[in-house]
C-alpha positions in Angstrom: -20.4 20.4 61.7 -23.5 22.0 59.9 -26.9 19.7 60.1 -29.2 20.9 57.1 -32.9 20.6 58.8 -32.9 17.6 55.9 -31.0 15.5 58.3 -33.1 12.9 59.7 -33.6 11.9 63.3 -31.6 8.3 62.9 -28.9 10.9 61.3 -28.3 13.6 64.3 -29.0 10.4 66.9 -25.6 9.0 65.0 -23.9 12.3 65.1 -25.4 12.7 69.0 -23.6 9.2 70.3 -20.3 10.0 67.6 -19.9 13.1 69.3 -20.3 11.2 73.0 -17.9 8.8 72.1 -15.3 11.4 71.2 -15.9 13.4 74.5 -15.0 10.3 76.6 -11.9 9.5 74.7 -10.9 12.9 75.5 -11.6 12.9 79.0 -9.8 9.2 79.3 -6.6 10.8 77.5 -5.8 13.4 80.2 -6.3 13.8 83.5 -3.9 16.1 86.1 -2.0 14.6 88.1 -3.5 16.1 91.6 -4.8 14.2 94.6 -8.0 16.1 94.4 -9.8 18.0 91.4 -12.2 20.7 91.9 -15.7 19.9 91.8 -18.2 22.2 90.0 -22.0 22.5 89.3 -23.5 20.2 86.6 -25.4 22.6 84.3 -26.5 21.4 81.1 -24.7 21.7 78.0 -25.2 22.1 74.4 -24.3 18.6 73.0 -20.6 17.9 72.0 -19.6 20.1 74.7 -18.1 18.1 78.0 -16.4 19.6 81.0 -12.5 19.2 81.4 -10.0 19.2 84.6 -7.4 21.5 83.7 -4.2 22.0 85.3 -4.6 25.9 86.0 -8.3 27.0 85.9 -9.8 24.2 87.5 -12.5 22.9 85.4 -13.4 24.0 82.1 -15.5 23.8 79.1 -14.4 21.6 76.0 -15.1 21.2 72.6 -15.6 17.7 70.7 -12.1 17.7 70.1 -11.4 18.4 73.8 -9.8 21.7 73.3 -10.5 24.3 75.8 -13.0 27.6 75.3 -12.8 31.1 75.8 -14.6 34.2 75.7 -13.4 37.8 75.5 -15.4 40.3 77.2 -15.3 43.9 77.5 -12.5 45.2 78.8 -11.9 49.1 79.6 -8.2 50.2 78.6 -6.2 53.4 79.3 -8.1 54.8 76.0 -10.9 53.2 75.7 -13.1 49.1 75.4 -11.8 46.7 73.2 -13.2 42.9 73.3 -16.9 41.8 73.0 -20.5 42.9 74.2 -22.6 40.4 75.0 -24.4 39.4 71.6 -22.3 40.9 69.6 -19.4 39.2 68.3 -16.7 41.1 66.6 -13.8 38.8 66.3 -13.7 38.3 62.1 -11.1 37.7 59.4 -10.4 41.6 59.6 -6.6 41.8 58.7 -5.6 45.2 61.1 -2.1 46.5 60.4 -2.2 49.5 62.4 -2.1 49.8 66.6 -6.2 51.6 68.2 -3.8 53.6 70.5 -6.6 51.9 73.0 -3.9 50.7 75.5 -1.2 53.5 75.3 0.0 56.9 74.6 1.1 56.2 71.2 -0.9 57.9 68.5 -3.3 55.5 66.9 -2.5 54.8 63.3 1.2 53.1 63.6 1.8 50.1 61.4 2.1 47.0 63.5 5.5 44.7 62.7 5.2 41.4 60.5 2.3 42.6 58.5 3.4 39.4 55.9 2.5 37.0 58.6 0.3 38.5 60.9 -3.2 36.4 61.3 -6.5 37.9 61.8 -8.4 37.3 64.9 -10.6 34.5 63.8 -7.4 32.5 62.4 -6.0 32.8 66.1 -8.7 31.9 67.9 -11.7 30.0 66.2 -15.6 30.6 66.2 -17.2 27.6 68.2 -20.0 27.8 65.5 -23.6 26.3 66.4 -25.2 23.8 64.4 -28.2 24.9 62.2 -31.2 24.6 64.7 -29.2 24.7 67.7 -31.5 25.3 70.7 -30.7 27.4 73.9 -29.9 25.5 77.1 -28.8 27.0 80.2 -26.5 29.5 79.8 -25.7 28.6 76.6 -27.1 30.3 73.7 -27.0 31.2 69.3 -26.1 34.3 68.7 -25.3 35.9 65.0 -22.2 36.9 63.6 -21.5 39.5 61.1 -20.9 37.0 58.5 -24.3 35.5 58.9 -23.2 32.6 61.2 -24.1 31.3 64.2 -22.0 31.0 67.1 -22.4 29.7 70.3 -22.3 32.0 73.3 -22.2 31.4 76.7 -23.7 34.0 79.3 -24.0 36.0 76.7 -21.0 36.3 75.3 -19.6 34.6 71.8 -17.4 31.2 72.8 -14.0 30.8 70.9 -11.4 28.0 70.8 -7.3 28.7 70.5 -5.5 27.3 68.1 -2.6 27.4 70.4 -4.2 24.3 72.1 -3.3 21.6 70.2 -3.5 18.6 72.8 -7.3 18.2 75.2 -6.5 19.0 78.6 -4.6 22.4 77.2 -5.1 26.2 78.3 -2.5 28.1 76.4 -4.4 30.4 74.9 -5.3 32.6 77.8 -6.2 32.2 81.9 -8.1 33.0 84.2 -5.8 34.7 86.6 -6.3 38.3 87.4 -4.2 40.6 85.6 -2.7 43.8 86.8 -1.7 47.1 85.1 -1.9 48.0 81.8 -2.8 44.5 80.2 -3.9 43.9 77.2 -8.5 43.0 76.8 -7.3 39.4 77.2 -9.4 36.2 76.4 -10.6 33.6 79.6 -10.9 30.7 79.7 -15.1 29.6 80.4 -15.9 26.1 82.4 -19.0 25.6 85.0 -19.4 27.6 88.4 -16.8 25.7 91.6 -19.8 23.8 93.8 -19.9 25.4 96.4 -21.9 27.1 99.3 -22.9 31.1 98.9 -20.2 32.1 101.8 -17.4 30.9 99.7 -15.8 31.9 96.5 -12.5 30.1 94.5 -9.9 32.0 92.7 -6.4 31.0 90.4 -3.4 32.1 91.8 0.0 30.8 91.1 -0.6 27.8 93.1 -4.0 26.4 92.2 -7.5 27.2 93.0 -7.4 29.2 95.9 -10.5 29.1 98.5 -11.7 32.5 100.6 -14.6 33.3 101.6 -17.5 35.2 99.7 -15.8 38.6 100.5 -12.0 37.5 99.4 -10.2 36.4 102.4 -8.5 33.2 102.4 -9.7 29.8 104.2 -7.7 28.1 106.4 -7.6 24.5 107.5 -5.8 23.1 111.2 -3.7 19.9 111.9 -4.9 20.0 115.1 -8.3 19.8 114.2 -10.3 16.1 113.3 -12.3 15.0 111.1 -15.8 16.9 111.0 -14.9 18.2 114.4 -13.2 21.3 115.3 -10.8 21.7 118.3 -9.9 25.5 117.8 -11.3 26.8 121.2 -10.3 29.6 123.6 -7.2 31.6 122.8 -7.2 30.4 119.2 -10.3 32.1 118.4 -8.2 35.0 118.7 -6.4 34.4 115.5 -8.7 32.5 113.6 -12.4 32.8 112.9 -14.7 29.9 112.3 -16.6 30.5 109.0 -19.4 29.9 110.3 -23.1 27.9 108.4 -26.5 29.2 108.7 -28.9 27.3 110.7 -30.5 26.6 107.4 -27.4 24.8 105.7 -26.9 21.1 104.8 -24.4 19.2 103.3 -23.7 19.1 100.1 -20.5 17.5 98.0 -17.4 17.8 99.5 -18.4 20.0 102.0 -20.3 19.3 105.6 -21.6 21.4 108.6 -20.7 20.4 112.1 -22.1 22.0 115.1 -19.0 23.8 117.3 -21.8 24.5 120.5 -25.4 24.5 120.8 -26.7 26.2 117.9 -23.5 27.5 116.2 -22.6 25.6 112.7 -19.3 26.0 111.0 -18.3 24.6 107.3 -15.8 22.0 106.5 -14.6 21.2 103.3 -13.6 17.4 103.0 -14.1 16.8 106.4 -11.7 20.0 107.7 -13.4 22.4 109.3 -12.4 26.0 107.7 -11.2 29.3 109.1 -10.0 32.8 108.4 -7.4 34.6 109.8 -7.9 37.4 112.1 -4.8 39.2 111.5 -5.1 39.1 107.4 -5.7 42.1 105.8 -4.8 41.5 102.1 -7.5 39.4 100.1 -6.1 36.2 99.0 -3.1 36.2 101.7 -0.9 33.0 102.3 0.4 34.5 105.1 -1.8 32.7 107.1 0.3 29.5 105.7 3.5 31.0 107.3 1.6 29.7 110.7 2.5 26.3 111.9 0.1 23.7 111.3 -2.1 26.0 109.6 -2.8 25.8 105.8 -4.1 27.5 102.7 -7.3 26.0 101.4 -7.6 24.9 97.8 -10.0 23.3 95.5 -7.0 22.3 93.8 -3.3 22.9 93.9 -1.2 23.2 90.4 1.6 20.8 89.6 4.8 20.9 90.8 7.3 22.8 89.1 10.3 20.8 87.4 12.4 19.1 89.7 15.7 20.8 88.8 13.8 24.0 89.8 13.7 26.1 93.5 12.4 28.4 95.5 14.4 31.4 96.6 13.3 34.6 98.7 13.9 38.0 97.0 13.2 41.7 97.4 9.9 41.1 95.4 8.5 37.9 97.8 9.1 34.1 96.8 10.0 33.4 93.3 10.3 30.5 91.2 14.4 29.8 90.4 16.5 27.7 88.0 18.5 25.0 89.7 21.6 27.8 90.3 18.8 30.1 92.2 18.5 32.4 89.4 14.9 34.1 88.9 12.7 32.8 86.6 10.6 35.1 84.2 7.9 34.8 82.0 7.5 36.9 79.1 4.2 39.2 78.6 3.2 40.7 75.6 -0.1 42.0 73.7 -0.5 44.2 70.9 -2.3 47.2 70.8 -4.6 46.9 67.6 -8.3 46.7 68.0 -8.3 42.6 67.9 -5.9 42.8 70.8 -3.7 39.4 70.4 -0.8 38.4 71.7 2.1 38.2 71.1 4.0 36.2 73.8 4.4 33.1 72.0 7.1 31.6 69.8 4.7 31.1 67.1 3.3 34.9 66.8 5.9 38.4 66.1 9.1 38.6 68.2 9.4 42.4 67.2 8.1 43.4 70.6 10.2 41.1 72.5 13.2 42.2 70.9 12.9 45.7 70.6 12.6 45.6 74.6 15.3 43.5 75.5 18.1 44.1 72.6 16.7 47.1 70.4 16.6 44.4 67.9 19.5 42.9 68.5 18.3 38.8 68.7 22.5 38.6 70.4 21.8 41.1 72.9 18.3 39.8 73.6 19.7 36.6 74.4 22.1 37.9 76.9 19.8 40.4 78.6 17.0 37.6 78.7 18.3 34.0 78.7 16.5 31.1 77.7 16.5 28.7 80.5 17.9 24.9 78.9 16.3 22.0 79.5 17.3 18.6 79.4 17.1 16.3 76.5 14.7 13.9 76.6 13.1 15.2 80.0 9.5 13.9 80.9 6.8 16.3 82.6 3.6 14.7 83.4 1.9 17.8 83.1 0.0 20.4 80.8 1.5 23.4 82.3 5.1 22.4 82.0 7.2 21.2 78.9 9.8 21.7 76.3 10.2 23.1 73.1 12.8 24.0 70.5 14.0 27.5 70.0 15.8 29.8 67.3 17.3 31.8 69.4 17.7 34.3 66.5 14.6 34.6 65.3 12.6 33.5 68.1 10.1 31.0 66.5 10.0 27.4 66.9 13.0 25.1 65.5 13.3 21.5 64.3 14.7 19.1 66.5 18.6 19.4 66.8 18.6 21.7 64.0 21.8 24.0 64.3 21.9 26.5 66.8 18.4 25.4 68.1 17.7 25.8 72.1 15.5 22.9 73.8 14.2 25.0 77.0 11.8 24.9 79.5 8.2 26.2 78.6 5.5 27.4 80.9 1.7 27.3 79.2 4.0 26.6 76.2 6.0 30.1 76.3 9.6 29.7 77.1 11.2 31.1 80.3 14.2 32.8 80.9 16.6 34.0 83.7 17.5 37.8 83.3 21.3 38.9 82.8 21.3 41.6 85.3 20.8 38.9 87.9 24.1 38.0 89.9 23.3 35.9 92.8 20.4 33.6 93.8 17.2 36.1 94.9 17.8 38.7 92.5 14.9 39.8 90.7 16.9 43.0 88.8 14.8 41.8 85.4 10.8 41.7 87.0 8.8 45.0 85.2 11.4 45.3 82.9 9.6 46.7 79.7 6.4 48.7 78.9 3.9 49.7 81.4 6.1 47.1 84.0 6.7 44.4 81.9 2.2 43.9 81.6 2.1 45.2 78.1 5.3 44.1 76.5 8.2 42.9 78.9 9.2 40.4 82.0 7.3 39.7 85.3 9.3 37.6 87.9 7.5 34.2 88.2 6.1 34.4 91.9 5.2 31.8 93.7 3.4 34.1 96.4 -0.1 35.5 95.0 -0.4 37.4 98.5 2.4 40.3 98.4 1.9 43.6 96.7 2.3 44.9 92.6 2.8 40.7 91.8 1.4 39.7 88.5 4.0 36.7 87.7 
């Protein structure tokens, strides 16, 4: 909405408590189903804009409307920086039709499939524009766009929406998971810094919000500890370190200081005092985990998986399986033109897709990379998991029970699939299958374990 500085103070009040209003409806309508949500620092906020749990990243920022934000920063690629400086947003109504040649060794200049439909990069992912006279608060500021409009930005850089999420509590259009390889300048997701002390930090694996410490190794919590008190003495100091407070540190939120001896102060978060492991040397290791009694820290822990789904061990580490044990993959893909979107999703070009896994052939396709069914009428009470309808000739989205149409499982509302090459339960002959590994165009095994080498399910 654009105020004209004619609006009068009774007027922007209204629009002020409107605006409120709609932000707590959105916050009532969803809400993950987790024991405990992360807690995070309470900056302030430009108004209209409200902080949302979400099922992956932990908390992040929302629009009036409840739907998620994102920024897209600078990213260095094999052949140069594609996404945004701070200050200077570049995402317009630009129509590109040809690949930068930013990402790969092809040649710049090749003419990029489905020109007919192809959207521009403000089409797929919204300018959160600022009201006239917006005002700077915290890290939020105005910057100006090309077209003479003003955007919001938040440390610096220019704030988007996706108009992949079309329900409050979604993050489809991008995460905040590390990526590996060649992958493409993607978008992330924004939302307020975790609360917590200086020694620790939180990161998103592929089973929540993972706590370390402030260098990167995990935290560790002990059954055989109490509450606010810590009973891991003589010989298991040998495998586990106390993460020890300053003499300086107090309580604050979920997270306490006890006193192990005379003037030696450790952390606990919700009453469990934390640790790291001696023995890890990986950042971010469940391994740890493996120990009896001992346990991974997290600020939160993602949904479960649908039930009909398992766990199996393979060559590659633990991965997520259908109900038969077969792999589960997700599909990668991002183009290589200078406004760098995807194209993973049923609703954008299934050129790439495939060209990789049929040479065009949608029959072939099908049989190299399955769709994995779902049920009718299933229920998830999550945002991460669902259903959709597929063509699985073209691809795209289909009516309900229209003929030939798919209904399979989704992940972040992408389908997954199980991979023809795979004959027994723990195969994983289909992960990195496709460009640059599968990270660019192609198929990562879904892991389940963040901690072993090359994994970027």
């Amino acid at each position: 909405m654009r105020l004209k500085t004619t609006v009068s103070f009774v007027a922007l009040a209204a629009v002020a408590c409107a605006t409120t209003a709609i932000a707590q409806q959105v916050k009532e309508r969803y809400k993950p189903p987790v024991a405990e949500l992360e807690d995070y620092q309470r900056d302030p906020m430009p108004a209209g804009i409200t902080v949302q749990h979400s099922d992956v990243d932990g908390p992040v920022f929302v629009d009036a409307r409840g739907h998620t934000l994102y920024t897209w920063p600078l990213d260095r690629l094999r052949n140069g920086d594609a996404g945004e400086q701070k200050g200077k947003p570049s995402c317009d109504d630009t129509k590109y039709t040809e690949n930068s040649g930013l990402m790969s060794p092809y040649p710049p200049g090749l003419v990029l499939p489905d020109l007919d439909t192809r959207p521009t990069c403000l089409q797929v992912w919204p300018a959160l524009y600022a009201p006239e006279g917006a005002k700077e608060i915290g890290k939020w500021t105005v910057v100006d766009r090309p077209d003479g409009k003003k955007q919001w930005a938040y440390d610096g850089f220019a704030v988007y929406t996706s108009v992949l999420d079309t329900k409050p509590g979604t993050v489809n259009g991008a995460t905040g998971r590390e990526q590996r390889g060649d992958a493409p300048a993607l978008r992330k997701p924004i939302g307020p810094p975790p609360n917590h002390p200086p020694a620790f930090a939180v990161k998103t694996v592929a089973t929540g919000r993972l706590l370390t410490n402030h260098i990167g190794f995990s935290a560790y919590v002990w059954d055989g500890d109490a509450a606010n008190k810590s009973n891991c003495v003589g010989n298991c100091l040998n495998e586990w370190s106390p993460i020890l407070a300053s003499q300086s540190a107090q309580p604050q939120g979920e997270w306490g200081v006890i006193e192990r001896s005379p003037g030696v102060k450790q952390w606990t978060y919700r009453t469990k005092p934390v640790y790291t492991r001696v023995q890890d040397r990986r950042f971010r290791s469940l391994e740890g985990g493996d120990v009896a009694g001992w346990h991974n820290v997290y600020t939160q822990k993602w949904p479960n998986p649908p039930q009909d789904f398992t766990v199996q061990d393979s060559r590659i580490g633990q991965v997520l399986a259908d109900k038969s044990g077969m792999t589960l993959y997700v599909y990668q893909c991002g183009d290589d033109a200078l406004d760098q979107l995807s194209c993973d999703h049923p609703t954008t070009t299934q050129a790439y897709r495939l060209a990789i896994c049929g040479n065009g052939d949608p029959a072939l396709c099908n049989k190299t990379f399955a769709y994995v069914p779902a049920p009718r009428g299933v229920k998830v009470n999550n945002m991460i998991w669902g259903t959709s309808w597929i063509d699985p000739q073209t691809g795209h989205l289909a009516k309900p029970d229209a003929p030939g149409a798919l209904h399979v499982w989704t992940f972040r509302d992408r389908p997954v699939y199980t991979h023809g090459g795979d004959k027994k339960p723990g195969d994983a002959n289909g992960d990195a299958w496709g460009e640059f590994n599968g990270y660019r165009n192609g198929w990562k095994a879904f892991w389940i374990r963040d901690d072993f080498l090359s994994n970027a399910g």
